[in-house]
Each structure stands twice: as C-alpha cells, then as structure tokens.
C-alpha positions in Angstrom: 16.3 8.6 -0.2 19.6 8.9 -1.9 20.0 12.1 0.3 23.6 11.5 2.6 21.8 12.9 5.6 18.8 10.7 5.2 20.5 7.6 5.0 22.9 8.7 7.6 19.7 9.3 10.1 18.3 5.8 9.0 21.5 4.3 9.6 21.8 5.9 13.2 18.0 4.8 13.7 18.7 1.4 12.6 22.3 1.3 14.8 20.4 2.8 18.4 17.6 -0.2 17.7 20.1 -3.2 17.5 21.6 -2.0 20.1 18.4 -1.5 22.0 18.0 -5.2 21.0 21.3 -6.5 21.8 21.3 -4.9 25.6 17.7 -6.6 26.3 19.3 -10.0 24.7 21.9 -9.8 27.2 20.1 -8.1 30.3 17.5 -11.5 30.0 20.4 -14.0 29.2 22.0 -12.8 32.7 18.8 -12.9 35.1 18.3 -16.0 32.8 14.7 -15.1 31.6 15.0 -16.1 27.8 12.8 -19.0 27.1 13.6 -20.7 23.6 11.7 -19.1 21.1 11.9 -15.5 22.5 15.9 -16.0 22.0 15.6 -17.1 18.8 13.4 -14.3 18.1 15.8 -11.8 19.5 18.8 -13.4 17.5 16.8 -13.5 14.2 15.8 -9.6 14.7 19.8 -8.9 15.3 20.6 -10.8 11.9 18.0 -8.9 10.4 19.3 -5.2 11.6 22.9 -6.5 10.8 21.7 -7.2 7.3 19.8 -3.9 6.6 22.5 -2.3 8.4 25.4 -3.5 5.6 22.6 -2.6 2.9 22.3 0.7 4.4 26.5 1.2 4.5 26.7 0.0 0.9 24.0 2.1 0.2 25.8 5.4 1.2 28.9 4.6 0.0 27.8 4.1 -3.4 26.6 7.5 -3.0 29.6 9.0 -1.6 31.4 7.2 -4.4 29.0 8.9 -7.1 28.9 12.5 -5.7 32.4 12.3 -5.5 32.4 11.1 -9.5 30.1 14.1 -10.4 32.1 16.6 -8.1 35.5 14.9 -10.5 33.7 15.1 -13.4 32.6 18.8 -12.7 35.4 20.3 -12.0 37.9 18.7 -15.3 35.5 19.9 -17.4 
C-alpha cells in the first residue's frame, strides 16, 4: 500500500467518515439525544480516525519524501 494514490483514497475514505461521525455527534448534541455512553462512543471513534488519520499523513509523506530521494538520486547520477 505504499502506492500515493492508494493512500490518498484511504486517506479521503478515512476524512468523509470522521466527518460522517462528527456531523451525527453534533446533529444529536443539538436535538439533545446523546445519552452518556453513546457520546463517549462517538468521541472515542473521532480520536480514533484523528489518530489513523496523522498515521495515514505521515504515512504519505514519508513516501513523497522517498520518491522524491529516488527521483534526486536518479537524475545526479
């Protein structure tokens, strides 16, 4: 999976569901229909996507950072 494309597509993926997340967390906080433990669900979900979301950003731009080394590399030689 080190492909740019594919980690770009799994980032988007990952971006539309937090989102997704976030707008039902805030359409049940305004009609007030979060009970306890669903909110604390929601929130721990949200810290989870945030986290595989920075993994995921790290993730490509290490591979930016190495293509671009190659690409460097390549063309003084």
């Amino acid at each position: 999976m080190d492909n740019l494309y594919d980690l770009g597509l799994e980032l988007q993926k990952l971006t539309r569901t937090r989102d997704n997340i976030q707008k039902n967390y805030d359409r049940r906080k305004k009609l007030n229909l979060l009970d306890p433990p669903y909110e604390r669900q929601l929130k721990e979900d949200l810290r989870k996507i945030d986290f595989d979301i920075s993994a995921l950003n790290r993730k490509i731009r290490s591979v930016e950072s190495e293509q671009y080394r190659s690409k460097i590399i390549k063309d003084s030689k």
